[in-house]
Every structure is written in C-alpha cells, then in structure tokens.
Short mmCIF file of the C-alpha atoms (twelve columns), coordinates in Angstrom:
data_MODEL
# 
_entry.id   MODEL 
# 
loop_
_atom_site.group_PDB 
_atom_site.id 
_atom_site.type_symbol 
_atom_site.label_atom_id 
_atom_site.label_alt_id 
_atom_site.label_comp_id 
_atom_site.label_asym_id 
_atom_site.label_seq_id 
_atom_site.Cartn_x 
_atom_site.Cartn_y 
_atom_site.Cartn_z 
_atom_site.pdbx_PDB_model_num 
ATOM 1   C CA . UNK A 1   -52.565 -41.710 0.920   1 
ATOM 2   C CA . UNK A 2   -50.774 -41.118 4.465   1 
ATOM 3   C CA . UNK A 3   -47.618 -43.473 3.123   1 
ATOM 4   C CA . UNK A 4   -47.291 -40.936 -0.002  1 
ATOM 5   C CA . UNK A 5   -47.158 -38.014 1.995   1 
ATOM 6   C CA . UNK A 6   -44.633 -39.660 4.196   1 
ATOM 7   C CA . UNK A 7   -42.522 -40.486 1.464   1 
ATOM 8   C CA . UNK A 8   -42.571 -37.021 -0.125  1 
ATOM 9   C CA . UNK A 9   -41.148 -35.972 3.653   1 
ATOM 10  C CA . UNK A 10  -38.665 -38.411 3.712   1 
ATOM 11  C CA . UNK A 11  -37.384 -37.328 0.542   1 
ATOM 12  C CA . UNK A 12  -37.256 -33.573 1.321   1 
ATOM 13  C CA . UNK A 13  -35.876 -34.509 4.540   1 
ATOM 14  C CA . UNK A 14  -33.119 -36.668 2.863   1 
ATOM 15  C CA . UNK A 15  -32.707 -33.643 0.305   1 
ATOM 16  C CA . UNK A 16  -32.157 -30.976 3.146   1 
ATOM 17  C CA . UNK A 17  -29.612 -33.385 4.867   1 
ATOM 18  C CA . UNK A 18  -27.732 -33.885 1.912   1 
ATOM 19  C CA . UNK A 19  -27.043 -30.164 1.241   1 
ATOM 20  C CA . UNK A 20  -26.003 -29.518 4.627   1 
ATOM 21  C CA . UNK A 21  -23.553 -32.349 4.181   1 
ATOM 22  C CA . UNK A 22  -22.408 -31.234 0.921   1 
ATOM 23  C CA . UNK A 23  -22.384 -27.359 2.304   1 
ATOM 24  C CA . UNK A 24  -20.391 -28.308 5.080   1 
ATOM 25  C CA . UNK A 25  -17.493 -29.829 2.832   1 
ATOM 26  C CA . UNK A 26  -17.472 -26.933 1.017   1 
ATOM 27  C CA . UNK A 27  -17.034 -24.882 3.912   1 
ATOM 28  C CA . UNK A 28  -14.149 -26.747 6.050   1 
ATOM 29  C CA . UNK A 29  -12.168 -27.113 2.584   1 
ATOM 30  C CA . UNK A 30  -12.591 -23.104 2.468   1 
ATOM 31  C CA . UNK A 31  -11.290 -22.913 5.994   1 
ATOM 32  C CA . UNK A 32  -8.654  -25.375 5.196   1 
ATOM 33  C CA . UNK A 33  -6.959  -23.215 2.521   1 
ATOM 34  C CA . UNK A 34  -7.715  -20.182 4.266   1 
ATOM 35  C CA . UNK A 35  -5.613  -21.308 6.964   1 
ATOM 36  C CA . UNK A 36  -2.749  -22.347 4.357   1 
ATOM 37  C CA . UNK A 37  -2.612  -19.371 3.059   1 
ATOM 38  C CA . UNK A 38  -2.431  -17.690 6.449   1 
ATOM 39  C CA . UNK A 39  0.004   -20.111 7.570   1 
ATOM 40  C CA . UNK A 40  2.455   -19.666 4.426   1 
ATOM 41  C CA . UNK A 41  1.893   -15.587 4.915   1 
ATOM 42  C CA . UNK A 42  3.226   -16.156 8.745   1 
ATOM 43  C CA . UNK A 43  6.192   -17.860 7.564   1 
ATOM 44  C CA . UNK A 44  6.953   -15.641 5.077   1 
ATOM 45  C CA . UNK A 45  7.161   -12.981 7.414   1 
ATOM 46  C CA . UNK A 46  8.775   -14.925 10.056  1 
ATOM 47  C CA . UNK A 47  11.689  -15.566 6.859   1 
ATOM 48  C CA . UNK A 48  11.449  -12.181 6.250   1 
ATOM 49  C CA . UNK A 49  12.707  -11.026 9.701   1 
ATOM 50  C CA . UNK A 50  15.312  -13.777 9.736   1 
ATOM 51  C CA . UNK A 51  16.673  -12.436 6.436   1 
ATOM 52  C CA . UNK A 52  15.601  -15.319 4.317   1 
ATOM 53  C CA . UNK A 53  14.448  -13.119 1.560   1 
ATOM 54  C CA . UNK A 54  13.992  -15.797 -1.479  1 
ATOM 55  C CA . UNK A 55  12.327  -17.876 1.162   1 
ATOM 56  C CA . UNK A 56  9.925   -15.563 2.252   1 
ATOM 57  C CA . UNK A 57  9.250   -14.467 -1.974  1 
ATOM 58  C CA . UNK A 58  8.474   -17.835 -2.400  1 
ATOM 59  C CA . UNK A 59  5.793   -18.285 0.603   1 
ATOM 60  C CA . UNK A 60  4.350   -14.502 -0.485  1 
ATOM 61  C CA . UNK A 61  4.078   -16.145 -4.405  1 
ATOM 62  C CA . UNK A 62  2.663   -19.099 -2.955  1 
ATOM 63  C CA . UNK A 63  -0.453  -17.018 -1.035  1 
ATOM 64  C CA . UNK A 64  -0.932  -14.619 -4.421  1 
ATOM 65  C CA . UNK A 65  -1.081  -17.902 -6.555  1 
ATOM 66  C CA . UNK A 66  -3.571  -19.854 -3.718  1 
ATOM 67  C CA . UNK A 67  -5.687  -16.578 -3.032  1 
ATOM 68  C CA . UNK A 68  -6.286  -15.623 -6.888  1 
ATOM 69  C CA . UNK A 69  -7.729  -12.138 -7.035  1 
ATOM 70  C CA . UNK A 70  -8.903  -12.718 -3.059  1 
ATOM 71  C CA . UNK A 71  -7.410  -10.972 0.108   1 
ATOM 72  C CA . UNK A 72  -5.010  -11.987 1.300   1 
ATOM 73  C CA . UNK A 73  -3.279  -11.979 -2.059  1 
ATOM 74  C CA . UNK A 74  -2.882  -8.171  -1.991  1 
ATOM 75  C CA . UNK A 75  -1.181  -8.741  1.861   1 
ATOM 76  C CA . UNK A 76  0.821   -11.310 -0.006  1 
ATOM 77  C CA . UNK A 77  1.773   -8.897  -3.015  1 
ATOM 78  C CA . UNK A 78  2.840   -5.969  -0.867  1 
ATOM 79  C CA . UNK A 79  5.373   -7.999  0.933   1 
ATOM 80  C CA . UNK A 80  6.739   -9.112  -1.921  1 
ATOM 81  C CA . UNK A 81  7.362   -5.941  -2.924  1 
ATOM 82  C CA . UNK A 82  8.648   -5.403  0.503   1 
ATOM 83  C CA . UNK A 83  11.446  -8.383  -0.027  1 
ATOM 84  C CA . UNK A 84  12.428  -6.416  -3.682  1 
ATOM 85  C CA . UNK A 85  12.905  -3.215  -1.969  1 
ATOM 86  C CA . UNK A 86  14.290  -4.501  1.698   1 
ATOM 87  C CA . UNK A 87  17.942  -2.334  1.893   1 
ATOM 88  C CA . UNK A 88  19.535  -5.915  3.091   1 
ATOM 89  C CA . UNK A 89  18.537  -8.182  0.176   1 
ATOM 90  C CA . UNK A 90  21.200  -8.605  -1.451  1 
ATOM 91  C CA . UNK A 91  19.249  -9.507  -4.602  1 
ATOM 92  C CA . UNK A 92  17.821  -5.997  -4.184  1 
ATOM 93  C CA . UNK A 93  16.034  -4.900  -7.264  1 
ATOM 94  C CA . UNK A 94  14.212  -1.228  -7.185  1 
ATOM 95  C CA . UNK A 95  12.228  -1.836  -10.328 1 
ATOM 96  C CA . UNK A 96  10.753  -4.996  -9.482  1 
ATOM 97  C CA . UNK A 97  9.661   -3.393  -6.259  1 
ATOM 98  C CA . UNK A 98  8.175   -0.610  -8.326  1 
ATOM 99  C CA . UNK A 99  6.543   -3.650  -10.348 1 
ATOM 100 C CA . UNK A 100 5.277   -5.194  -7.279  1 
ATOM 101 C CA . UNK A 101 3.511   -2.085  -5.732  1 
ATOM 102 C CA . UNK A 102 2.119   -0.486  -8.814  1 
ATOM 103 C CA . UNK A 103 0.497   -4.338  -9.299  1 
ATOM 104 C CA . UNK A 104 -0.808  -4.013  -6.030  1 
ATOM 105 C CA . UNK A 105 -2.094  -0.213  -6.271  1 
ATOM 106 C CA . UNK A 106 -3.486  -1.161  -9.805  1 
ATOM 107 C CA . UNK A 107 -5.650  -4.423  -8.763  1 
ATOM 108 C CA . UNK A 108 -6.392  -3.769  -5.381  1 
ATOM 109 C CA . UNK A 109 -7.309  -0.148  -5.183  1 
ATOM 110 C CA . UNK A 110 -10.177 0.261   -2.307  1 
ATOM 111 C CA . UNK A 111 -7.594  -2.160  -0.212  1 
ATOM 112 C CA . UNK A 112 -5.456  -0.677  2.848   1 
ATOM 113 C CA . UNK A 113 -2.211  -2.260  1.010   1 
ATOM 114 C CA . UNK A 114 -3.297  -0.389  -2.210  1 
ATOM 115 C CA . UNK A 115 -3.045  2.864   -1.051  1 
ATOM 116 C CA . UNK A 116 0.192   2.224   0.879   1 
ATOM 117 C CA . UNK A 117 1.362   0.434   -2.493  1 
ATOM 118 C CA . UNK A 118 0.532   3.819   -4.010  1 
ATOM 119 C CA . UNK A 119 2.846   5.669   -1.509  1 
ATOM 120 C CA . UNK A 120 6.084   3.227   -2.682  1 
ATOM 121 C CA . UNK A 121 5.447   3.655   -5.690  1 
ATOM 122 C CA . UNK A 122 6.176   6.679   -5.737  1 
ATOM 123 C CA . UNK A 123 9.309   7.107   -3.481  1 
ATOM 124 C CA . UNK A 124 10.568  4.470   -4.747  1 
ATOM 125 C CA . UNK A 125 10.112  6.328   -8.095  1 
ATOM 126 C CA . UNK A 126 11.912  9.606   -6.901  1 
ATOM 127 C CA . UNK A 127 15.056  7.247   -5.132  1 
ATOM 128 C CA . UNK A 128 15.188  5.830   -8.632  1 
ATOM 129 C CA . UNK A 129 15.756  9.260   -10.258 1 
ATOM 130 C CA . UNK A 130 17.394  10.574  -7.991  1 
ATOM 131 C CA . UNK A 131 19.752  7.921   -7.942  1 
ATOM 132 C CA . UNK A 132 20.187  8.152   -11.604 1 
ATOM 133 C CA . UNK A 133 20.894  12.169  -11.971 1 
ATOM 134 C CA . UNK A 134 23.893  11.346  -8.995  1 
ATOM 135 C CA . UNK A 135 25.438  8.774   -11.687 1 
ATOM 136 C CA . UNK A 136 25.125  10.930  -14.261 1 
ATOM 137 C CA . UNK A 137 26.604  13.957  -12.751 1 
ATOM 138 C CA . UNK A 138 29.548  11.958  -11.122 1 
ATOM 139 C CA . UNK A 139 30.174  10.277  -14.739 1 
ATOM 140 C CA . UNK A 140 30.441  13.633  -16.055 1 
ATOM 141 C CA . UNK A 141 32.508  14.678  -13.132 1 
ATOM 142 C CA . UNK A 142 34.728  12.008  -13.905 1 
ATOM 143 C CA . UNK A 143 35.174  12.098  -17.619 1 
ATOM 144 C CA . UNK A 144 38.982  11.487  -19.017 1 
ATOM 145 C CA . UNK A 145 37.517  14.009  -21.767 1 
ATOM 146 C CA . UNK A 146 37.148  17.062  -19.204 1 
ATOM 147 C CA . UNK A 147 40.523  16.100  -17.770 1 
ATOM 148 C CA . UNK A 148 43.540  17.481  -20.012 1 
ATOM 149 C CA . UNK A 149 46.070  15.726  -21.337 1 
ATOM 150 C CA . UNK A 150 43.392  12.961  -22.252 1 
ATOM 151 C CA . UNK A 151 40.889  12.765  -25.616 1 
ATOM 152 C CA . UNK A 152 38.400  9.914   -26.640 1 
ATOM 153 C CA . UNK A 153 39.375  8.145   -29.518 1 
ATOM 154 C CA . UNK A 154 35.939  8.408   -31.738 1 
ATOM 155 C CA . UNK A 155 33.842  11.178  -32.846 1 
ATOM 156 C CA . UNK A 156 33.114  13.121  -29.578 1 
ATOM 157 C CA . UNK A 157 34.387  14.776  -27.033 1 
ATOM 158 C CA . UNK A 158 31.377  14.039  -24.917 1 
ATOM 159 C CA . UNK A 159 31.107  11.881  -22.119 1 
ATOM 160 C CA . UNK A 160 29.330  8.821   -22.689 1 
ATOM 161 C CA . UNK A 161 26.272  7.333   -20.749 1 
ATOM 162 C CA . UNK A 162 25.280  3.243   -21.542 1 
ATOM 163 C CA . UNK A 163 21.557  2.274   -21.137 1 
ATOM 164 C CA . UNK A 164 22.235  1.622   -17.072 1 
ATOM 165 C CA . UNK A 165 23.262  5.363   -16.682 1 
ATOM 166 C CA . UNK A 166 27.013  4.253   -15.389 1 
ATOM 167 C CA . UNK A 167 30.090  5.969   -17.204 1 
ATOM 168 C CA . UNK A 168 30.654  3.289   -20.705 1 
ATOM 169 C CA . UNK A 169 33.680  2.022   -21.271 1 
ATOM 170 C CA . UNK A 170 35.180  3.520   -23.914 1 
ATOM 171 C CA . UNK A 171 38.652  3.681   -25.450 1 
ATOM 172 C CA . UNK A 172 40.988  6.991   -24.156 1 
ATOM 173 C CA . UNK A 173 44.304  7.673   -25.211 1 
ATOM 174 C CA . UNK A 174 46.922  10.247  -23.327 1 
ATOM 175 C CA . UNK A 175 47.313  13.442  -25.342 1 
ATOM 176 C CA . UNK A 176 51.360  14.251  -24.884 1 
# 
C-alpha cells in the first residue's frame, strides 16, 4: 500500500513539473515577440526621424500585423498615420492619414493613442476642407470664362470643377 501512494506522488509530481515546463515555453515565446514587436516599433521610429518614411510604414505594419488587436498595435497604428500625414513625406497622403487615425480612434477607444487619434482626425479633417474651398475659390478666380475676350466652347459659361477640386481642363477659344 505505501508503493501506491508513492506512485500516485510521483505522478502528480511529474504532472506539476510538466506544466511548469510547458508554462514556461509559453511565456519566453510571449516575451520573445513582445520584444520583436518593440524592437521593429524602435526602428520604425528611429526611420522615421531619419526620413525613411516607407521604411518606417513598413516596421509600424509589421507591429499592427504581429500585435493583432493587442497594444502595441494601436502605438503602431498612430505612427502610421503619423508617416501619411508627416509635411516631409513626399508620398504625403491626407486621407490615408485620416484613414489611419479614425482606425485607431474607432478600435482602440479607452487607449491614450485613441483619443489623440480622435484629435487628427479632426484637424486633419478641417486642413482638408479648408484646403479644398482655397482651390475652389482660386479656380474660380482664375476662370478664362470671367476674363473677357475669352468663352468656353460647350454649354456653360461656368467654371468647371473635376472630382479632385482643381480647375478641369477644358477647351477655350479667344472671343475677337
């Protein structure tokens, strides 16, 4: 009777160690990609100052893809925004910004970068509008049709605006 009750230890023993084992791989492969994401967020940033701005979008899509719906993915998803939006990108692209920040407002919203995604949102917003009543009025401004001696061959008179809110090109003749 003592040898079964030793055995019954043994085995719970054995049990024990094999879920610390097992728990502990779990854990240092956790670490493992927490510190690749951390370290592909530092050299985004790092690109980011040196003006590597495709660079530093791929190492922020790289930490929203590894993190999944985890922090630091809404970090990662603000700076992209950041790169969309930086005045010295030459790939510069206002909406995609706006895309970026309103993704980051909309699926992180108790985060820090949520609310602050919240705030670009919106001035980018108001640049963009802004931006666009400036074209329009200097299109208008600048419409052969409200200078004389020139008329639009076509139906109207009117000044015409294409989808992108820049001045179409359209066909003018000189009036003699």
């Amino acid at each position: 009777m003592g040898r079964e009750r030793a055995r019954k230890g043994q085995y719970f023993y054995f049990c024990l160690a094999l879920l610390v084992l097992l728990s502990n791989c779990s854990l240092s492969q956790e670490s493992i990609r927490r510190r690749d994401m951390q370290d592909a967020l530092h050299a985004g940033n790092q690109m980011l100052v040196a003006g590597d701005f495709d660079g530093s979008l791929r190492a922020f899509e790289k930490v929203v893809v590894m993190a999944g719906a985890r922090s630091p993915a809404d970090v990662a998803a603000y700076k992209s925004g950041l790169v969309y939006a930086h005045p010295n990108n030459p790939k510069r692209d206002l909406r995609k910004a706006i895309s970026a920040f309103s993704r980051v407002a909309s699926s992180y919203p108790k985060s820090d970068w949520g609310e602050q995604a919240k705030i670009w949102v919106e001035v980018l917003k108001e640049t963009e509008d802004s931006k666009e009543k400036l074209e329009e009025q200097l299109c208008r401004s600048m419409c052969p049709s409200r200078m004389s001696g020139w008329s639009k061959m076509g139906i109207s008179n009117d000044c015409v605006l294409s989808r992108t809110r820049r001045c179409s090109r359209v066909r003018w003749k000189r009036v003699e």
